[in-house]
C-alpha positions as CSV (number, residue, x, y, z in Angstrom):
1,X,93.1,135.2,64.4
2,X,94.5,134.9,67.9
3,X,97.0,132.3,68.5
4,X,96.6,131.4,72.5
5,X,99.5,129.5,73.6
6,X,98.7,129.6,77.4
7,X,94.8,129.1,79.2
8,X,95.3,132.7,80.3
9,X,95.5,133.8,76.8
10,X,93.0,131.7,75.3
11,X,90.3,132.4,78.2
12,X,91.3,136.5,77.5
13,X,90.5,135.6,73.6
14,X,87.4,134.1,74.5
15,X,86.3,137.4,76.4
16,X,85.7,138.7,72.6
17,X,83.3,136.0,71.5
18,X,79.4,136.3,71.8
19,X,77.5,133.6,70.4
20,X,78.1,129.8,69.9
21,X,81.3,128.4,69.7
22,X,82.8,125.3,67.1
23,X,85.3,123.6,68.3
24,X,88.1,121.6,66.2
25,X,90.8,119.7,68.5
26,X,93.5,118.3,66.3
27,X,97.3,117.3,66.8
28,X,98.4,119.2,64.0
29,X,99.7,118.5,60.2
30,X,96.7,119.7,58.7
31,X,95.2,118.5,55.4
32,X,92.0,118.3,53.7
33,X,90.0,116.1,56.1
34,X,90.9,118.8,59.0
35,X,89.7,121.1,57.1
36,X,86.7,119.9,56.4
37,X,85.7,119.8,60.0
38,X,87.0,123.0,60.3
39,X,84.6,124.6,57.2
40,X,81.7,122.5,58.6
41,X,82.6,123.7,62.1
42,X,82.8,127.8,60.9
43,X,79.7,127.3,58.3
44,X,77.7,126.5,61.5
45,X,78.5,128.6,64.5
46,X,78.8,132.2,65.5
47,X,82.9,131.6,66.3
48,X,85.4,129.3,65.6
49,X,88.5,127.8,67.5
50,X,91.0,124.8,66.8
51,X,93.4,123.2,68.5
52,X,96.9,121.7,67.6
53,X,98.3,119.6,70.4
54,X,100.5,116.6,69.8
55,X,98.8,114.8,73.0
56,X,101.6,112.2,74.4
57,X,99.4,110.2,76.4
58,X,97.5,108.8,74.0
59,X,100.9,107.2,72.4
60,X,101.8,104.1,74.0
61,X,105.8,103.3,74.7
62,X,107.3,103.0,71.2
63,X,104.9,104.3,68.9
64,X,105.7,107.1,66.9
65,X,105.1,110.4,69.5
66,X,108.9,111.9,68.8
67,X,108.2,111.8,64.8
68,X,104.3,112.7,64.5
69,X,104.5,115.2,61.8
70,X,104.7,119.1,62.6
71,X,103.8,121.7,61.0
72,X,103.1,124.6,63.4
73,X,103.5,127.3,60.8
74,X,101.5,125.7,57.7
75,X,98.8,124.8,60.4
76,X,98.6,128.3,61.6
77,X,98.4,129.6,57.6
78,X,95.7,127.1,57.2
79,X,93.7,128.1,60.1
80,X,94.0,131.6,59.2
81,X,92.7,131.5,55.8
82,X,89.9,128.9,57.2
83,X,88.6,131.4,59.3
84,X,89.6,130.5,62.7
85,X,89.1,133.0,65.3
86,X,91.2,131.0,68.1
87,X,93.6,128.8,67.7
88,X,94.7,127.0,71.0
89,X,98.3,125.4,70.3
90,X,99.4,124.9,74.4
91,X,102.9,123.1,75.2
92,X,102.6,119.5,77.3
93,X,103.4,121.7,80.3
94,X,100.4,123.6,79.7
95,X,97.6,121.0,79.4
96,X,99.4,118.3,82.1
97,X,100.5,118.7,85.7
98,X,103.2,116.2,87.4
99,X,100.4,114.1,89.5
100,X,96.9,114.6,87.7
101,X,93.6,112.7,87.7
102,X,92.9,110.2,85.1
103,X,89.8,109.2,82.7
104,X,89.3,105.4,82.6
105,X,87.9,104.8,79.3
106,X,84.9,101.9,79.5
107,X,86.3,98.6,80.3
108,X,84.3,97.0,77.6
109,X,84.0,99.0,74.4
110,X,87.5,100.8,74.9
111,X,89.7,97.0,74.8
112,X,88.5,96.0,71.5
113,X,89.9,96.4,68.5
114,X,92.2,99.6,68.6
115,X,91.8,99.7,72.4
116,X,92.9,96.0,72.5
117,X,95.8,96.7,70.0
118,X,96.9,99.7,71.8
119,X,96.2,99.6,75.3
120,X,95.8,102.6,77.3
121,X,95.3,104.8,74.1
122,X,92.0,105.8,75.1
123,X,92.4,106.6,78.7
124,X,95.0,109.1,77.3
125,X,92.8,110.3,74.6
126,X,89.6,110.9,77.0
127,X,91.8,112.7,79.3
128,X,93.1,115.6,76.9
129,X,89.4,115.6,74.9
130,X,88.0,116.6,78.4
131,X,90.1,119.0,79.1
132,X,90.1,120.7,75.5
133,X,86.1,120.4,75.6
134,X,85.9,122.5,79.1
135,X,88.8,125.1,77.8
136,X,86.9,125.7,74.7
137,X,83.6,126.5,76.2
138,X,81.9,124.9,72.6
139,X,78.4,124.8,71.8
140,X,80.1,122.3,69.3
141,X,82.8,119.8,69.0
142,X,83.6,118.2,65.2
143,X,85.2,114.8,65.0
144,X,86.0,112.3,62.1
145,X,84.0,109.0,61.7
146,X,87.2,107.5,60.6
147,X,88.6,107.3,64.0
148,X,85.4,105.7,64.7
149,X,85.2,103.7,68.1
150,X,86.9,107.6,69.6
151,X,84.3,109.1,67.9
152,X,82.0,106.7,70.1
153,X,84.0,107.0,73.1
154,X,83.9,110.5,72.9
155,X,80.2,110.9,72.4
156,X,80.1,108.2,75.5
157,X,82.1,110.9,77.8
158,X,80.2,113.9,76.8
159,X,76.9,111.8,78.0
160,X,78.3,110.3,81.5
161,X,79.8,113.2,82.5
162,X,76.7,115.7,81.4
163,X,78.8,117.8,79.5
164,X,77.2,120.5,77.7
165,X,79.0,120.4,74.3
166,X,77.4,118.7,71.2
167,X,79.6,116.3,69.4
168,X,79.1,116.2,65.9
169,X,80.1,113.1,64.0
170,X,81.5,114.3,60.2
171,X,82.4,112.2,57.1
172,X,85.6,110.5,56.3
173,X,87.3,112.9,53.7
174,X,89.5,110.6,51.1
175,X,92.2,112.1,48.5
176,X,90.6,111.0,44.6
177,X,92.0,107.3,44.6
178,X,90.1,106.9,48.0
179,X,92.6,106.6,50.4
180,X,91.1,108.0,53.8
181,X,93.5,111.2,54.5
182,X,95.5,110.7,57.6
183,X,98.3,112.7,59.2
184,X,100.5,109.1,58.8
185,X,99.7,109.0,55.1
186,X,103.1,110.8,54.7
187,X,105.2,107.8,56.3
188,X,104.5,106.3,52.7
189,X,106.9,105.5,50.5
190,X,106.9,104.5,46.6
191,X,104.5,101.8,46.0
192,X,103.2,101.9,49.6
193,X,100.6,104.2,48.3
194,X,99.1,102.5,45.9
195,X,99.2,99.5,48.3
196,X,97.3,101.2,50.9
197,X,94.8,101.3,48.7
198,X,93.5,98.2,49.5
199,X,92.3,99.5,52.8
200,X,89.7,101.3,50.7
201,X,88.8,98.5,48.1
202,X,88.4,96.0,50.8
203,X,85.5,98.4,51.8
204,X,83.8,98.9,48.9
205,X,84.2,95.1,48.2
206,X,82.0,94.8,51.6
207,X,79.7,97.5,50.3
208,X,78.9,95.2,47.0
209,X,78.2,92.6,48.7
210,X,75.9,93.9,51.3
211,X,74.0,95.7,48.4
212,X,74.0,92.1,46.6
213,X,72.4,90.6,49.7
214,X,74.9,89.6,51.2
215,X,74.7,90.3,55.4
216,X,76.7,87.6,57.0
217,X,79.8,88.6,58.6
218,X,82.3,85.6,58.2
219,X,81.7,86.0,54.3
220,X,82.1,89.7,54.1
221,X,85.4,89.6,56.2
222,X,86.6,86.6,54.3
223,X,86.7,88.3,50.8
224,X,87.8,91.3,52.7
225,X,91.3,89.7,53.7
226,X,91.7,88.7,50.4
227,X,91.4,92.2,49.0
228,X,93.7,93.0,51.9
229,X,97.1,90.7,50.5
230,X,98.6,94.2,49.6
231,X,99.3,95.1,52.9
232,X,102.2,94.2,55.4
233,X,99.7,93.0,57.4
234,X,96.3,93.2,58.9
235,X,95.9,94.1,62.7
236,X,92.1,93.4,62.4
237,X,89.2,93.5,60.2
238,X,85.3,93.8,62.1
239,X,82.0,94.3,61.6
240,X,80.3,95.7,64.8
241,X,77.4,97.6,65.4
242,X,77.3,101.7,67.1
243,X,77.8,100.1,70.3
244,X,81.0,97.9,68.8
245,X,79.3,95.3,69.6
246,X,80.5,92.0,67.4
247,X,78.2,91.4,65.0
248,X,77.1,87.7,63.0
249,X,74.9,89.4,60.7
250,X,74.9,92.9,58.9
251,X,72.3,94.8,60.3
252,X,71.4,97.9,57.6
253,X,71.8,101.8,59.7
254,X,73.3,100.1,62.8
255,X,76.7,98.7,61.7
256,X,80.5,99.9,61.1
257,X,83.2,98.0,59.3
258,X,86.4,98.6,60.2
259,X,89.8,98.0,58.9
260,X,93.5,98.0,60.5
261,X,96.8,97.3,58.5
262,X,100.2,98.0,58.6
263,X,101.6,99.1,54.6
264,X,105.2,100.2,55.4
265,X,105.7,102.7,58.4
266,X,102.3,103.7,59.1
267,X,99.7,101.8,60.5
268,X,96.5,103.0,59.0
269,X,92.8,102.4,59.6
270,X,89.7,102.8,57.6
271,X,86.1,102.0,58.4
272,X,82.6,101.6,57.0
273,X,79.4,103.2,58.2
274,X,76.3,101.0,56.6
């Protein structure tokens, strides 16, 4: 495995590859779910790189940039025993000039729900997806559907801006209680983790319900705040369809439910493809 820390060494490294190209881009602290894109992203293409870059402007002004878990050296272990042929982990000095272009993310689907609880984040998050996507050079880019309204916005870019990369949607990877796995799921403490649970139980309450009959959203978020009490509190709780698009009725292939709360430190989200 090569480990490019500059775009001269990663387009050298590149030089070596013949074929298609995966592509994971990640900000580090590894776990399971990473790696599942990353075994999904090796199983189907000739070559293989990742990326681990803590990108700081998708973090708005007091949000947690400074203590985002790192892990450079388990990430690289990881990677190598994964498989990876590249692995891209640049400085911020690297990937960002003093004066630089910026990506407006769209001024509709990008300010609701996590773009209208952290404003900005997506213009910072299109900006560094961009320029990972064109350093890669991937036939295919893997990206979790629990950060789903990126994974849209992502998918949006790649289409306005005719890129030639493939982005390839993959499933939410949750430890065996059903907590989604996050990066942030080490921020909890002591009961907080069996709290946070509720994130997941509120979805699967929603599932029943829908599989009972039940399609209207009002109801389905109703009981859904109540399964929510564990948490500190709850930034949002929607039902929208692929375009995040509020919804009044459940509308079976076509809708996402998605879930925001704060349980101690981390603020964690969850979601729902029906």
């Amino acid at each position: 495995m090569v480990i490019a820390r500059t775009i001269e060494a990663l387009e050298e490294a590149k030089k070596n590859l013949n074929g298609s190209i995966g592509f994971v881009p990640t900000m580090g602290a590894l776990h399971q779910g990473h790696l599942s894109l990353i075994q999904q992203a090796r199983k189907e293409n000739d070559h293989l790189i990742v990326s681990v870059f803590v990108n700081p402007t998708q973090f708005l002004e007091g949000e947690d940039l400074d203590a985002y878990p790192r892990r450079d050296e388990a990430d690289i272990k990881i990677c190598e025993l994964a498989g990876v042929d590249i692995l891209f982990m640049p400085t911020v000095d690297v990937m960002y000039e003093e004066d630089e272009l910026c990506i407006g993310a769209p001024a509709i689907r990008a300010y609701v729900l996590e773009g209208e609880k952290r404003p900005g984040h997506f213009d910072g998050m299109l900006q560094v997806v961009m320029k990972l996507l064109n350093l890669s050079g991937a036939s295919r880019a893997y990206f979790g559907k629990k950060d789903a309204q990126q994974l849209a916005l992502i998918t949006q870019m790649v289409k306005n801006y005719f890129m030639d990369v493939n982005i390839i949607p993959c499933e939410i990877i949750r430890d065996e209680r059903g907590l989604a796995l996050s990066s942030r799921n080490v921020y909890l403490e002591g009961d907080e983790k069996e709290r946070a649970l509720c994130l997941s139980r509120s979805l699967k309450h929603a599932t029943k319900m829908v599989m009972a009959g039940e399609l209207n959203v009002e109801k389905i978020k109703e009981e859904m705040l109540n399964v929510l009490k564990d948490a500190d509190s709850v930034e949002y709780v929607a039902i929208v369809n692929r375009e995040f698009k509020a919804l009044d009725k459940v509308e079976i292939g076509n809708t996402i439910i998605l879930v925001a709360a704060w349980v101690g430190k981390p603020r964690l989200i969850d979601n729902l493809w029906i």
